[in-house]
C-alpha positions as CSV (number, residue, x, y, z in Angstrom):
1,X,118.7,86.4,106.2
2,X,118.7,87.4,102.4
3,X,115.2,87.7,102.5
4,X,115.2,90.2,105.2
5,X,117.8,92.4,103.1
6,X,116.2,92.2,100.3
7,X,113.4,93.1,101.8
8,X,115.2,96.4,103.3
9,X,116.5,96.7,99.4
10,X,113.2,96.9,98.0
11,X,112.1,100.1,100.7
12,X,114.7,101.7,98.6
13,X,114.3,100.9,95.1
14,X,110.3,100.9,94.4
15,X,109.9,104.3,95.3
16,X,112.4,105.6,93.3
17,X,111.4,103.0,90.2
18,X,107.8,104.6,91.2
19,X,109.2,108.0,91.0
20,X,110.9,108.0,87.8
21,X,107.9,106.0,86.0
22,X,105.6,108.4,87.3
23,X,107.3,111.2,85.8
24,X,107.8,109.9,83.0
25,X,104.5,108.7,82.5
26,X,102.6,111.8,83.9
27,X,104.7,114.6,84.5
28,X,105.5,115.9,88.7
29,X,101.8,115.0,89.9
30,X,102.5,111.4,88.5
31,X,106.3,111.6,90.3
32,X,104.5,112.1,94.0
33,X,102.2,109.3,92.8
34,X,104.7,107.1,91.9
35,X,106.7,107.7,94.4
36,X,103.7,107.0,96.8
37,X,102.5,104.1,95.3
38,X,106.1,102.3,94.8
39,X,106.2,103.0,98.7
40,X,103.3,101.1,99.1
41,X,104.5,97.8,97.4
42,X,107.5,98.1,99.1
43,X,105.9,97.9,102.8
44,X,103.7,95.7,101.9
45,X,106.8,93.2,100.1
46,X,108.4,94.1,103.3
47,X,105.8,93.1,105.3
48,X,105.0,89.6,103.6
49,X,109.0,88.6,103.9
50,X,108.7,89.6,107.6
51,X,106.2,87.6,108.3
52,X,107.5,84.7,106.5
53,X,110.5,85.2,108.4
54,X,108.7,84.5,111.6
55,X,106.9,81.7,110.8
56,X,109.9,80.0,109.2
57,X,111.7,80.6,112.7
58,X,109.2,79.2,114.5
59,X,109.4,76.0,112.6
């Protein structure tokens, strides 16, 4: 079960970590980027623990 909420955790914080990097890195184009990109590790995090999750139940 932790790895499902951390999973959920993750959908929050990598987009914001992506956000402020971004901005600080490249200014507000870099923010959306960031943002964007941190979104997309997160689903994809989220989407490896799901699946994990599934096959470990099935087990």
């Amino acid at each position: 079960m932790a790895m499902a909420a951390l999973g959920c955790f993750l959908l929050l914080i990598f987009p914001i970590l992506g956000l402020v990097i971004g901005g600080w890195l490249a200014g507000r184009e870099g923010m959306i980027w960031g943002a964007g990109i941190g979104l997309v590790v997160a689903l994809g995090v989220s989407g490896v623990m799901g699946y994990a999750l599934v096959k470990a139940r099935r087990k």
